[in-house]
N, CA, C and O of each residue as an XYZ file, in Angstrom:
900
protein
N     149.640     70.169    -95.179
C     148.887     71.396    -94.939
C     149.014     72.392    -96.093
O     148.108     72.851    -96.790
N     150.365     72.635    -96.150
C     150.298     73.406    -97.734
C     149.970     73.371    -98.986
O     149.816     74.163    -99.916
N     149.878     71.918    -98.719
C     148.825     70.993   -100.415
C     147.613     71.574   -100.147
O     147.076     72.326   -100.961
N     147.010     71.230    -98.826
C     145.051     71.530    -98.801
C     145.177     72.958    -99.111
O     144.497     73.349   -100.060
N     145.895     73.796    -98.516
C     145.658     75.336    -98.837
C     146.108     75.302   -100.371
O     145.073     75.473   -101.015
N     146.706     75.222   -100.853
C     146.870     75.174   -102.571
C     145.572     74.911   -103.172
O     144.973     75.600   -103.997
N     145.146     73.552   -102.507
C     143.759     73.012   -103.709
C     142.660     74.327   -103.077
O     142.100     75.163   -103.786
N     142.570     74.233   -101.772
C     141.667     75.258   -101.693
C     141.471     76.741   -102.734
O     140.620     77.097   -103.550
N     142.617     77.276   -102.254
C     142.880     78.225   -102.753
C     142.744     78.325   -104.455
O     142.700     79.395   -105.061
N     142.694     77.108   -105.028
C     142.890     76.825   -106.597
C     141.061     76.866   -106.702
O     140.358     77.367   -107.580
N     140.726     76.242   -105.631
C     139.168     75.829   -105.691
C     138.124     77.219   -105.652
O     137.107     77.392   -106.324
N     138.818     78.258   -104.500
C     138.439     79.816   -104.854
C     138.368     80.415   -105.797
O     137.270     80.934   -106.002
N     139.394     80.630   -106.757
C     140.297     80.808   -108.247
C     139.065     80.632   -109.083
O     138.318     81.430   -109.649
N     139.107     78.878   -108.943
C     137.742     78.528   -109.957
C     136.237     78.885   -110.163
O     135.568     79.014   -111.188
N     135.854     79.029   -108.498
C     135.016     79.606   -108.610
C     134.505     81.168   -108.816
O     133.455     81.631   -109.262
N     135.685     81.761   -108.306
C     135.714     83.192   -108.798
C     135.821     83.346   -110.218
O     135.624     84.507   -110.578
N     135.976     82.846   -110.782
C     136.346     82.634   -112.627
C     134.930     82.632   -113.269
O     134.614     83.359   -114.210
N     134.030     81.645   -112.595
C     133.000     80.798   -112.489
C     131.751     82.309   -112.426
O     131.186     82.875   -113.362
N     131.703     82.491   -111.412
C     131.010     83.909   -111.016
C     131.450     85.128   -111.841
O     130.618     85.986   -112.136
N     132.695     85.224   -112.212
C     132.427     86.307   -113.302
C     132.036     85.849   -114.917
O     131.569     86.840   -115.479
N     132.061     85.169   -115.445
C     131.700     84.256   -116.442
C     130.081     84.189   -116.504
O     129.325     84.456   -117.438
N     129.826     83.767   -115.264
C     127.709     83.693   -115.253
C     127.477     85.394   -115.137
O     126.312     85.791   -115.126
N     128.330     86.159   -115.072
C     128.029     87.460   -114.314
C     126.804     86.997   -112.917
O     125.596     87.238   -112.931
N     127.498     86.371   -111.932
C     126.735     86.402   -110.561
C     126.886     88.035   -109.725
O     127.768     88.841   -110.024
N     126.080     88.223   -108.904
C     126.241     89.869   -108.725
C     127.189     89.236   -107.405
O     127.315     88.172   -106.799
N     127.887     90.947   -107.384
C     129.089     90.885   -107.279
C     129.143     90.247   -105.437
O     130.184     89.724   -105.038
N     128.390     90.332   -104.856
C     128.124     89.874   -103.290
C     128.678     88.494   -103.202
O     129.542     88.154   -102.393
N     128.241     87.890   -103.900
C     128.912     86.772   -104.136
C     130.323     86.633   -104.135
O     130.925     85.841   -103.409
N     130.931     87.527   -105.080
C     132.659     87.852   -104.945
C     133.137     87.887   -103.301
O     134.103     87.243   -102.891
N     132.558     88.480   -102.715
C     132.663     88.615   -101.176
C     132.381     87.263   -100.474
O     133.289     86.916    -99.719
N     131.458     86.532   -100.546
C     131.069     85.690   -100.128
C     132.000     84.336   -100.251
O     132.330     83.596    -99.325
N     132.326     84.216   -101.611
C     133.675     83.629   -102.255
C     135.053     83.244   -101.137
O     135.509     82.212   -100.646
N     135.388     84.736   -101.079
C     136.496     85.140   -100.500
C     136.554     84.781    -98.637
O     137.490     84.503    -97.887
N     135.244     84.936    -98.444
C     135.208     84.202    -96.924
C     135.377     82.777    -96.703
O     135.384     81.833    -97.493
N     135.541     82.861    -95.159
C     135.865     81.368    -94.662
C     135.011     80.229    -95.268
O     134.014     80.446    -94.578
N     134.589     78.992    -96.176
C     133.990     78.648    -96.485
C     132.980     79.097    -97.034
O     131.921     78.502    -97.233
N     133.377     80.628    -97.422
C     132.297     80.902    -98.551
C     132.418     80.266    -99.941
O     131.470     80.372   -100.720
N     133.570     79.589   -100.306
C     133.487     78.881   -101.457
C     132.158     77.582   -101.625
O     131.548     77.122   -102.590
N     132.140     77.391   -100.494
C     131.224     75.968   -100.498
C     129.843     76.616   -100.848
O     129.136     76.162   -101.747
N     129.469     77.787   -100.032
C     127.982     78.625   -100.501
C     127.813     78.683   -101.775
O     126.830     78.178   -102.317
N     128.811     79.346   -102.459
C     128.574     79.628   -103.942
C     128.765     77.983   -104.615
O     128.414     77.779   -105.777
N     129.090     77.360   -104.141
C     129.705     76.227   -104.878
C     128.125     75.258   -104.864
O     128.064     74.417   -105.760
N     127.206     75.323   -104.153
C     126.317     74.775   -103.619
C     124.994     75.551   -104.120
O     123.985     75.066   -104.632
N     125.206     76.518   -103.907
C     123.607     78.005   -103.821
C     123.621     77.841   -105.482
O     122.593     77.511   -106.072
N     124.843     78.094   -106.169
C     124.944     79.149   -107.644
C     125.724     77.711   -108.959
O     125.255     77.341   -110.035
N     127.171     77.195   -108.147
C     127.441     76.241   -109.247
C     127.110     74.763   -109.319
O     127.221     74.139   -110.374
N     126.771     74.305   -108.379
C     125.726     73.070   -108.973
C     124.386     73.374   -109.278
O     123.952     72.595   -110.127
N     123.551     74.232   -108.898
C     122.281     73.742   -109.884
C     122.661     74.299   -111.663
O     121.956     73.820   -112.552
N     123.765     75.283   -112.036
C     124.299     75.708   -113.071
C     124.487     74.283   -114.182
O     124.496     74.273   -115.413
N     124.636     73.060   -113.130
C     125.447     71.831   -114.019
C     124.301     70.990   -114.224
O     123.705     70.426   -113.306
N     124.063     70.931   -115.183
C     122.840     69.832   -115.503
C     123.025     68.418   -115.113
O     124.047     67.762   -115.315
N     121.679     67.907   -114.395
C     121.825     66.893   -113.798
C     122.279     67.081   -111.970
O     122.081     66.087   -111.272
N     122.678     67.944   -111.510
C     122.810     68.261   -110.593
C     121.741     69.222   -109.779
O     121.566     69.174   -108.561
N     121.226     69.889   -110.475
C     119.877     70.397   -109.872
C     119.017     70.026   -108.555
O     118.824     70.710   -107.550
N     118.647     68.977   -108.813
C     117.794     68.120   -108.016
C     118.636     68.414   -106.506
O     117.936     68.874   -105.604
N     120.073     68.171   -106.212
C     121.111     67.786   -105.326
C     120.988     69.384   -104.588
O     120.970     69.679   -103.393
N     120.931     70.045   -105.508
C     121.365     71.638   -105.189
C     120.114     72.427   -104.974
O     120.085     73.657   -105.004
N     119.012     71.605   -104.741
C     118.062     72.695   -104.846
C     117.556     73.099   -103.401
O     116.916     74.141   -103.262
N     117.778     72.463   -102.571
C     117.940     72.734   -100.938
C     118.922     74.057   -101.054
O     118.389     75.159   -100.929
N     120.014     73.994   -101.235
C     120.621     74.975   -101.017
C     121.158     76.276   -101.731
O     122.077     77.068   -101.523
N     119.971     76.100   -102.842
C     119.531     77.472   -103.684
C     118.729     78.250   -103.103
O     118.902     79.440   -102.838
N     117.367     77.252   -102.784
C     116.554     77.964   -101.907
C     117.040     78.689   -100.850
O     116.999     79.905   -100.662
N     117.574     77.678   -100.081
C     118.268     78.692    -99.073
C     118.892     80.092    -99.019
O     118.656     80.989    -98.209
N     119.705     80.088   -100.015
C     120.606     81.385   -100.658
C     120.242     82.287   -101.168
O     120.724     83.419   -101.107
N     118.870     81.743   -102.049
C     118.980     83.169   -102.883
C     117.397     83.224   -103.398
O     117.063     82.131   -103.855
N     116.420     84.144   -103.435
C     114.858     83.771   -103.926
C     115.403     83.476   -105.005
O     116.429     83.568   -105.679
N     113.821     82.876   -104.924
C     113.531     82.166   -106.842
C     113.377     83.752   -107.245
O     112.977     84.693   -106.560
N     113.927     83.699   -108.862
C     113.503     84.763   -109.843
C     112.376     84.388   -110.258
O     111.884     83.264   -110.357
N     111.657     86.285   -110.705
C     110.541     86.525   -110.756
C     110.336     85.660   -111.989
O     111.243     84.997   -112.492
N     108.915     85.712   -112.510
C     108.471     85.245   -113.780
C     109.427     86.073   -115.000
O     109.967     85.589   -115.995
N     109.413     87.086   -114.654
C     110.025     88.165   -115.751
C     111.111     88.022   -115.729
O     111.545     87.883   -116.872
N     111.909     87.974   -114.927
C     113.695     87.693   -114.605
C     113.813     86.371   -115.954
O     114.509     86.354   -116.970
N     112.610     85.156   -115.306
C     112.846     84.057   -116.299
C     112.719     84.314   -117.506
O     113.745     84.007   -118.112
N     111.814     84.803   -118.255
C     111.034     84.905   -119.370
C     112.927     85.815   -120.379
O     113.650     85.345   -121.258
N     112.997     87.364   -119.502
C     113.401     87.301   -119.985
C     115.183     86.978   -120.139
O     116.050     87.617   -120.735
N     115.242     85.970   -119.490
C     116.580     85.149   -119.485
C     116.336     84.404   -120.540
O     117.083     84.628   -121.493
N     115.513     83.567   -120.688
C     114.941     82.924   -121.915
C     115.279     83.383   -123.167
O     116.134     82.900   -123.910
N     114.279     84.733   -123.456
C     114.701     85.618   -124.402
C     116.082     85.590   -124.874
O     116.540     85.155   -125.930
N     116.682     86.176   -123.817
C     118.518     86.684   -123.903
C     119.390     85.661   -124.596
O     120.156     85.907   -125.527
N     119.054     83.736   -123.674
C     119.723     82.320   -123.842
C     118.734     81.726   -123.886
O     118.298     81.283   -122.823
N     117.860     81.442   -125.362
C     116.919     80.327   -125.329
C     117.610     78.618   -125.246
O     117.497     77.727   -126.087
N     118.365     78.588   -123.859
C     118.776     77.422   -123.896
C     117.735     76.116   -123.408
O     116.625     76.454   -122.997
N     117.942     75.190   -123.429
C     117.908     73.840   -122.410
C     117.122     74.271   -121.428
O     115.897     74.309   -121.314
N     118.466     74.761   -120.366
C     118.278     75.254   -118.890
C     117.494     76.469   -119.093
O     116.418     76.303   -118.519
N     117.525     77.118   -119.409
C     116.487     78.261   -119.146
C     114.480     78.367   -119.536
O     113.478     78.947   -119.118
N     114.890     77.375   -120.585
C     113.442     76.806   -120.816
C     112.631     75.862   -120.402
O     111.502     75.557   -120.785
N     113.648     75.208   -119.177
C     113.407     74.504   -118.027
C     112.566     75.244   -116.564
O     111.555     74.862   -115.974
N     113.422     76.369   -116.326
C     113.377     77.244   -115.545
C     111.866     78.251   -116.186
O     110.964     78.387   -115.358
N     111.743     78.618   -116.979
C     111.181     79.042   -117.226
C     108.972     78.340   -116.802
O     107.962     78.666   -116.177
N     109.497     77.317   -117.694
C     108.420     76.192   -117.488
C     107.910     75.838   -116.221
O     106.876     75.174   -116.285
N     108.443     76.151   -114.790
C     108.608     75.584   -113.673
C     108.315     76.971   -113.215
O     107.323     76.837   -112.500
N     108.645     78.238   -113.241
C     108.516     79.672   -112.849
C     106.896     79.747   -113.125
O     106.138     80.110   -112.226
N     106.282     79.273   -114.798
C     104.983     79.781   -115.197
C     103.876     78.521   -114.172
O     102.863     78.806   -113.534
N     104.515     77.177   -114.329
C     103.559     76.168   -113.543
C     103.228     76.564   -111.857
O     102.165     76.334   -111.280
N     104.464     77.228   -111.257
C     104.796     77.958   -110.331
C     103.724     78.794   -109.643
O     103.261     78.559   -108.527
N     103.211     80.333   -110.881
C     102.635     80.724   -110.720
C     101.154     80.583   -110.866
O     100.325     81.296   -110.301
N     100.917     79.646   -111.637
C      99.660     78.913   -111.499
C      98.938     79.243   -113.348
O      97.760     79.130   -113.688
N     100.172     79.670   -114.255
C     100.027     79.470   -115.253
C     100.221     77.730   -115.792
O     101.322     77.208   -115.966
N      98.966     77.071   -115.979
C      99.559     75.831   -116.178
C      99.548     75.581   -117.579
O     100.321     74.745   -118.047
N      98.674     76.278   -118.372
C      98.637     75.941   -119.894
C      99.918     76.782   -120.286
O     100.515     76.315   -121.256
N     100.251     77.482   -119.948
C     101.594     78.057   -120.701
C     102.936     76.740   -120.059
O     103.558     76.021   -120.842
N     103.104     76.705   -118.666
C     103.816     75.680   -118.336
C     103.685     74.140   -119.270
O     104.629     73.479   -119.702
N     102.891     73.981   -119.344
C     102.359     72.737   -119.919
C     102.632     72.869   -121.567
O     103.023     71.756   -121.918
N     102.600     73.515   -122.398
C     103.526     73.556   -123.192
C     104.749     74.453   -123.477
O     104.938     74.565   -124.689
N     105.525     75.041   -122.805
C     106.546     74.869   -122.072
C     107.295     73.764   -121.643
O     108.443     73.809   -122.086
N     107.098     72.947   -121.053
C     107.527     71.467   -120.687
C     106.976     70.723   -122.115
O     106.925     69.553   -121.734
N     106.762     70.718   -122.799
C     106.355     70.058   -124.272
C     107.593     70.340   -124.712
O     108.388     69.435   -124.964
N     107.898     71.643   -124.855
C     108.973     72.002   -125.920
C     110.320     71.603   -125.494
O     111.203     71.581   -126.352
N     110.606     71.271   -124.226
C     111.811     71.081   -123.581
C     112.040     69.347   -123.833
O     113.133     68.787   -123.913
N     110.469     68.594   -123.945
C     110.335     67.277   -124.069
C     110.244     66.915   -125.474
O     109.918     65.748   -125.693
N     110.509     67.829   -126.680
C     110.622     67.311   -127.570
C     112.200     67.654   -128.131
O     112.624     67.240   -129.211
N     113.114     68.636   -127.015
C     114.400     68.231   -127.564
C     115.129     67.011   -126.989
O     116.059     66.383   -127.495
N     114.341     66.764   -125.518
C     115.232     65.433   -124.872
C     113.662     65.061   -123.829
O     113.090     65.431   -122.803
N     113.544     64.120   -124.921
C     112.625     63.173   -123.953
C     112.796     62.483   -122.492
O     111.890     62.082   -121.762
N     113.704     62.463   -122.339
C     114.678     61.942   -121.528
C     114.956     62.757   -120.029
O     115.565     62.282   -119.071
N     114.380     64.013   -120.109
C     114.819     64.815   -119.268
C     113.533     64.777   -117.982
O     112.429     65.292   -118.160
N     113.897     64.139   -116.829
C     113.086     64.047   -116.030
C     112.436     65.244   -114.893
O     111.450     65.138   -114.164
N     113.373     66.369   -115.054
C     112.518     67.239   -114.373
C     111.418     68.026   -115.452
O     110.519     68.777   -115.074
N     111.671     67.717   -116.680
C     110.595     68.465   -117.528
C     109.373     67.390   -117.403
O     108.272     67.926   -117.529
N     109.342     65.758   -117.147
C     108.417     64.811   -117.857
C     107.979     65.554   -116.402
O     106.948     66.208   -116.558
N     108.523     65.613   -114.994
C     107.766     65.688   -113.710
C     106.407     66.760   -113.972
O     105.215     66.491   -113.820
N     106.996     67.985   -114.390
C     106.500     69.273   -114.413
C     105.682     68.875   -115.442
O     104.500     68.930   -115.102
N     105.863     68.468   -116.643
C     104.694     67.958   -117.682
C     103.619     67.786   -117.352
O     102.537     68.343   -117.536
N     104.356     66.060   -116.275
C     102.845     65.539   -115.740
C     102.183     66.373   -115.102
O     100.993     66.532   -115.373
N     102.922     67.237   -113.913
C     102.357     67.847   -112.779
C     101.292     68.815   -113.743
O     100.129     68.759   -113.345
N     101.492     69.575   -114.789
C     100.751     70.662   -115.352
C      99.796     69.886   -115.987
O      98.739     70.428   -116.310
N     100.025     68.415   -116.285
C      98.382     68.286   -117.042
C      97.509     67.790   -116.430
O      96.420     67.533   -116.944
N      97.876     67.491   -114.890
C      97.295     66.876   -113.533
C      96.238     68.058   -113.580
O      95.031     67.816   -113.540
N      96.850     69.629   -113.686
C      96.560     70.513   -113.377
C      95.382     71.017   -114.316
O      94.408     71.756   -114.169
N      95.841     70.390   -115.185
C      94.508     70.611   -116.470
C      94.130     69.148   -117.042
O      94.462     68.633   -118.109
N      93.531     68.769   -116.258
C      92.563     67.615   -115.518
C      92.981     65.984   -117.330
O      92.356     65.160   -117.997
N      93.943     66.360   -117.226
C      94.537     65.364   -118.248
C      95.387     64.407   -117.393
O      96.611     64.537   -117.396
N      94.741     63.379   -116.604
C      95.238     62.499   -116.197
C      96.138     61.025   -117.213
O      97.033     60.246   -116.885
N      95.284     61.219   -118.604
C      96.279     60.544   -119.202
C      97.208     60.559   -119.708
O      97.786     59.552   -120.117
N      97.762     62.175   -119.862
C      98.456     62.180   -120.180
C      99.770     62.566   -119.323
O     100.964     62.566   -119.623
N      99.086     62.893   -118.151
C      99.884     62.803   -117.174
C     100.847     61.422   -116.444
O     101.880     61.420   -115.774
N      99.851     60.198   -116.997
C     100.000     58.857   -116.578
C     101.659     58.169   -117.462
O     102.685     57.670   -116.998
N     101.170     58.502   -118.977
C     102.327     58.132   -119.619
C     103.611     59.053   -119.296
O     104.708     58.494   -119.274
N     103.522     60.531   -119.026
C     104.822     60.956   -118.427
C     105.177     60.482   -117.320
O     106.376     60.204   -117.315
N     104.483     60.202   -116.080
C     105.033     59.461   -115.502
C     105.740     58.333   -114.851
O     106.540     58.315   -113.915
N     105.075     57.095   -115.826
C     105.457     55.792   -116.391
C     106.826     55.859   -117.107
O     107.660     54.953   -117.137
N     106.928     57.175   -117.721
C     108.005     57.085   -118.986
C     108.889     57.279   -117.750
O     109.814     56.468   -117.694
N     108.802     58.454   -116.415
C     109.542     58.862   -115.553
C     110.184     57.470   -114.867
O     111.359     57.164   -115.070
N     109.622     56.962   -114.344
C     109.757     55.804   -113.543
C     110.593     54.582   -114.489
O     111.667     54.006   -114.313
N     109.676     54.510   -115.430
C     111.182     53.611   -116.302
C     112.321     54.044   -116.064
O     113.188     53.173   -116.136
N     112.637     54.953   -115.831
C     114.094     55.859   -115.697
C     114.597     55.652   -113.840
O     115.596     55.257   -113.239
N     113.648     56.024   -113.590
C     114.227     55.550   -112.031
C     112.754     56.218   -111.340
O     111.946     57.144   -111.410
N     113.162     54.800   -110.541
C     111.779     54.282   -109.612
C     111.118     55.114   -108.598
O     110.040     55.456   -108.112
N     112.620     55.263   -108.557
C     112.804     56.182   -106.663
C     113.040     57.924   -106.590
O     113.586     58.674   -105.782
N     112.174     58.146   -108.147
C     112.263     59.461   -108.271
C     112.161     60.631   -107.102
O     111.421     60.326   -106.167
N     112.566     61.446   -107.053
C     111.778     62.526   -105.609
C     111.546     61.161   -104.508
O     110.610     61.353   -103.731
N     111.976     60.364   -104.407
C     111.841     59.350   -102.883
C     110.589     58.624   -103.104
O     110.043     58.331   -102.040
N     109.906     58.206   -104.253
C     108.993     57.505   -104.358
C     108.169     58.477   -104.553
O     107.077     58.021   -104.214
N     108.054     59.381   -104.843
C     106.629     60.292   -104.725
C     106.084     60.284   -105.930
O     104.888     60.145   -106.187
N     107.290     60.490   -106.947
C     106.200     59.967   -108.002
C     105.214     58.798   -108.200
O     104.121     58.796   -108.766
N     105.959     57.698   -107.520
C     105.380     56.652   -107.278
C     104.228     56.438   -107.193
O     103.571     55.615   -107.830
N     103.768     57.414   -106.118
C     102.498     57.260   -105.262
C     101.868     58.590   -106.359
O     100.880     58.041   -106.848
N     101.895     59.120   -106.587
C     101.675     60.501   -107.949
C     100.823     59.006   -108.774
O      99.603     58.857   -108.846
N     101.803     58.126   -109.273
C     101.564     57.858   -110.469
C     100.050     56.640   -110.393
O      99.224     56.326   -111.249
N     100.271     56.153   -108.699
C      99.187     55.225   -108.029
C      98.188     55.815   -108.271
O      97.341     55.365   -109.042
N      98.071     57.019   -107.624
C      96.878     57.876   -107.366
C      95.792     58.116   -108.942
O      94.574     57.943   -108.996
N      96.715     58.552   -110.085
C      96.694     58.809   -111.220
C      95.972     57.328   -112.063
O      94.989     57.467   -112.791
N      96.361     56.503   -111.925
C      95.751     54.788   -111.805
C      94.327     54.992   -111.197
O      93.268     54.737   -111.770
N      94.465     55.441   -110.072
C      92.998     54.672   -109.382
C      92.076     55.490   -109.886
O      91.045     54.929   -110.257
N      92.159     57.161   -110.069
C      91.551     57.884   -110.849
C      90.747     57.294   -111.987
O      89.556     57.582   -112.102
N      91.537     56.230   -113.085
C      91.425     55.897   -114.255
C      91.006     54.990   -114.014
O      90.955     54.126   -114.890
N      90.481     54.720   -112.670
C      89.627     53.296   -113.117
C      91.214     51.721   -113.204
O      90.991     50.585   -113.620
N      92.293     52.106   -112.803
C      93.503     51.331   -113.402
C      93.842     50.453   -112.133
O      95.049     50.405   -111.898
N      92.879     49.616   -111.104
C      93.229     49.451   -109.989
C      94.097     48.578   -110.152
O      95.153     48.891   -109.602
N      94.132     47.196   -110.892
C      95.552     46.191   -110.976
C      96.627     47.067   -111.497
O      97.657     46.496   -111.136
N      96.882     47.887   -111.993
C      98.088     48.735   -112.307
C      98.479     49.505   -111.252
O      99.690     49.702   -111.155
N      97.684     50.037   -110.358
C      97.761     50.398   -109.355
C      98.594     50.002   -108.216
O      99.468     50.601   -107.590
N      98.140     48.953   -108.126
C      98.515     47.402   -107.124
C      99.676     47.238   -107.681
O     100.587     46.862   -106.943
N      99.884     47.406   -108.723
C     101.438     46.290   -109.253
C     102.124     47.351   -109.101
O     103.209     47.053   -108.601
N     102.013     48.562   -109.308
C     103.105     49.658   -109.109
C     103.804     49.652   -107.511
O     105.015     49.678   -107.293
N     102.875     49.616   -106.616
C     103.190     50.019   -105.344
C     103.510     48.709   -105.174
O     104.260     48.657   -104.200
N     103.355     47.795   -105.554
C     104.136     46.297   -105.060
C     105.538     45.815   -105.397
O     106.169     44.978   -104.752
N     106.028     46.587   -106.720
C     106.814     46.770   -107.615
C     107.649     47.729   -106.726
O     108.833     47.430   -106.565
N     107.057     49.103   -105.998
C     108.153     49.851   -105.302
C     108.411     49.156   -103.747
O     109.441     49.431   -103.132
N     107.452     48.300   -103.216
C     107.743     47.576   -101.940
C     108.907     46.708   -101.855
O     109.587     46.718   -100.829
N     109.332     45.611   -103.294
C     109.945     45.280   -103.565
C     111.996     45.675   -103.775
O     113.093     45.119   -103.825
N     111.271     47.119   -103.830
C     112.687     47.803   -104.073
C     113.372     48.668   -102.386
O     114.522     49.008   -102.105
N     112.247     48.759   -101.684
C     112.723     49.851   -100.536
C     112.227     48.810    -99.535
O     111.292     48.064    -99.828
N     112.817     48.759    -98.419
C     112.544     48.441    -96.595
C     111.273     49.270    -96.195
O     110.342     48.709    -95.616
N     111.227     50.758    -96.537
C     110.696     51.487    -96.214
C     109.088     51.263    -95.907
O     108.526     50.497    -96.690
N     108.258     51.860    -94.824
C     106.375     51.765    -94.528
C     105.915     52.318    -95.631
O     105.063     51.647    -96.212
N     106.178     53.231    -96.061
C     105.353     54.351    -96.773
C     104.362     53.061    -97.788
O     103.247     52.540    -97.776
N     105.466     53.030    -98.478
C     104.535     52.096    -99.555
C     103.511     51.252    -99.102
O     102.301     51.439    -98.966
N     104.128     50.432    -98.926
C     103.521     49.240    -97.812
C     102.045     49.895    -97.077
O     101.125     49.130    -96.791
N     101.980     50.921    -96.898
C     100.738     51.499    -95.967
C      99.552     51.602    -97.158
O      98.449     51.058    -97.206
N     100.273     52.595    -98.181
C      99.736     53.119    -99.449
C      99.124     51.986   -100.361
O      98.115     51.981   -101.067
N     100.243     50.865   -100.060
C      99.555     49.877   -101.023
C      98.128     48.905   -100.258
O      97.063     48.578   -100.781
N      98.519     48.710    -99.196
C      97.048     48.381    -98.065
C      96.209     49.027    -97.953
O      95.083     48.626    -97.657
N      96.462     49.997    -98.119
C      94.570     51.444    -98.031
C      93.805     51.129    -99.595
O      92.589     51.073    -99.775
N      94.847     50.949   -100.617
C      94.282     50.385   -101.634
C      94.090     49.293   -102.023
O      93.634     49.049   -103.140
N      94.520     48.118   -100.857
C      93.817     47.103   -101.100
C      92.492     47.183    -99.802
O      91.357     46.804   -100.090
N      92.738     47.576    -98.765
C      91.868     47.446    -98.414
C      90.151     47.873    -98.887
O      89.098     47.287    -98.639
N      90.460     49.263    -99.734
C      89.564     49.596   -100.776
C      88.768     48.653   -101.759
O      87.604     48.742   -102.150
N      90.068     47.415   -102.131
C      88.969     46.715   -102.976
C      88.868     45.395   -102.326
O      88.900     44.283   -102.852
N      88.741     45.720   -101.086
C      88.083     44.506    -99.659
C      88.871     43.318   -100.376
O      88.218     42.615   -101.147
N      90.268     43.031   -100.176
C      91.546     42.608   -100.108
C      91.610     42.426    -99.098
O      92.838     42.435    -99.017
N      91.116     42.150    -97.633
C      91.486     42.212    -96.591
C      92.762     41.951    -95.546
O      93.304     42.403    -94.537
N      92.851     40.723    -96.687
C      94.069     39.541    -95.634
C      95.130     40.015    -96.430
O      96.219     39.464    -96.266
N      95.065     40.691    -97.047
C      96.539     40.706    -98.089
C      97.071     41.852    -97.725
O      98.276     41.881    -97.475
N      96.300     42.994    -97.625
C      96.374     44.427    -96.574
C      96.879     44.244    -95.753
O      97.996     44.668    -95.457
N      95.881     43.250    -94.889
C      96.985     42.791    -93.531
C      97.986     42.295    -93.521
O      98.765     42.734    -92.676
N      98.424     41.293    -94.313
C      99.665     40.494    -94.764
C     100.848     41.695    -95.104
O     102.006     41.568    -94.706
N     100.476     42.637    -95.737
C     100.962     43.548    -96.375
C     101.637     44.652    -95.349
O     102.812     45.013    -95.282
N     100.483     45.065    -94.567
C     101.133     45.656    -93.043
C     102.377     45.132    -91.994
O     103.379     45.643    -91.496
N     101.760     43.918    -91.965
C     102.145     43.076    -90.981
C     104.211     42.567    -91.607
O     105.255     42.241    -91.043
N     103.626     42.861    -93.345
C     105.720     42.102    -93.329
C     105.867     43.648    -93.428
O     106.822     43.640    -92.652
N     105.747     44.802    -93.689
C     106.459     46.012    -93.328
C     106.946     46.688    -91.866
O     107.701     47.613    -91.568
N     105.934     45.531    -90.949
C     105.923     46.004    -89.360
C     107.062     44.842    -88.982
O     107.814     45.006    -88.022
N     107.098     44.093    -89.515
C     108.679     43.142    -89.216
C     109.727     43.291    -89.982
O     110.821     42.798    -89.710
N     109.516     43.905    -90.889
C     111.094     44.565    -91.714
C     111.020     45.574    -90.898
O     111.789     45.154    -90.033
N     110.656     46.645    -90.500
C     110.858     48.074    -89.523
C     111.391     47.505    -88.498
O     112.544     47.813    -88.196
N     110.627     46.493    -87.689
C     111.675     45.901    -86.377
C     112.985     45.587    -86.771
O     114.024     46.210    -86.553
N     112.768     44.374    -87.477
C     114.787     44.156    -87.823
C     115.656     45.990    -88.329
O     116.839     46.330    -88.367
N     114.655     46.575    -88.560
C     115.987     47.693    -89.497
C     117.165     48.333    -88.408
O     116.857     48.184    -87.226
N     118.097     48.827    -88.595
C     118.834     50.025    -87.363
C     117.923     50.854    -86.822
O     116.776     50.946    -87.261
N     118.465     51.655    -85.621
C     117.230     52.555    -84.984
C     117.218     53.818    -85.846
O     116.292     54.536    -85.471
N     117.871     54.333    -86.815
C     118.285     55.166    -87.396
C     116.991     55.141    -88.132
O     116.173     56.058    -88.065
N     116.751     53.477    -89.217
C     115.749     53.738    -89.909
C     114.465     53.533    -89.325
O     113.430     53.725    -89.964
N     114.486     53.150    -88.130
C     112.979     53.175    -87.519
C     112.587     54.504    -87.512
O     111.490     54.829    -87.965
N     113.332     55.276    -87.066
C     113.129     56.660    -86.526
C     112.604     57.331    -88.045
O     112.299     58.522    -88.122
């Protein structure tokens, strides 16, 4: 018992260190200091702080605290033209329905790390927005090389949709067959049958339904539900 209160207590320490360091306003200090208020701040303020962790923490940012204004971002930017803030920034302007400023915004973040998948998302999403489906197509391809099961497949189906647009229907098909392959899950499986049934595929649609409606039976009731 006196070990857990030590680490705890060490784990407060840190994060109070943590919060004066970002200068978090001071409510937080309070919040800290309460019963499991370490986990709030630890959740709301220091994981989306850690790159790569974002994604994990963004449920419970929202929760905690509004998004900052456009101006808050811009000029945080200004102050720390970092990484993270020109991330934030890019996502604040696409946000507001600035998409050509977002859209290169997410350029500039993608030419220090190509690699960085919430900028290729927002990329694509902004040139979706300014009716550049191709170039929306290769950010998202580049996304998916990286991992499949981005946002839970949504890019997935983002990137299907973006295909059939282009006229790309066998690319289409192989994508969503390619993610059926990887998950138990209907979703796909449904998505990929509406588009075959589209190009009067009939039996394969059905075939296609029919093994997702017998993988759902065998699964736990957990994943039926």
């Amino acid at each position: 018992m006196p070990l857990l209160f030590l680490l705890q207590t060490a784990f407060s320490i840190y994060l109070l260190v943590h919060a004066a360091r970002r200068g978090a306003p001071q409510y937080w200090w309070f919040i800290i200091m309460m019963p499991f208020g370490e986990w709030a701040y630890f959740f709301a303020v220091y994981l989306p702080s850690q790159r790569g962790s974002r994604a994990v923490a963004r449920p419970f940012t929202s929760f905690f605290e509004r998004p900052p204004s456009l101006e808050t971002l811009r000029r945080a930017h200004r102050h720390t033209p970092c990484h993270d803030n020109l991330v934030r920034l890019a996502q604040g302007l696409y946000d507001g329905g600035d998409f050509a400023a977002a859209n290169q915004r997410f350029s500039e973040v993608l030419a220090e790390d190509p690699d960085d998948k919430e900028a290729l998302y927002g990329y694509a999403q902004s040139c979706l927005a300014l009716d550049d489906s191709e170039s929306a197509t290769k950010a998202f391809e580049h996304l998916l090389d990286m991992q499949l099961d981005y946002r839970g497949h949504e890019v997935a189906f983002e990137l299907a949709r973006a295909y059939w647009k282009l006229d790309r229907e066998d690319d289409c098909v192989a994508l969503l067959k390619r993610v059926c392959r990887r998950t138990e899950r209907l979703e796909p499986r449904v998505a990929l049958a509406r588009y075959l049934q589209s190009l009067e595929r009939y039996s394969e649609a059905r075939e296609t339904l029919e093994a997702g409606l017998d993988s759902l039976a065998g699964s736990p009731a957990h994943v039926r539900r």
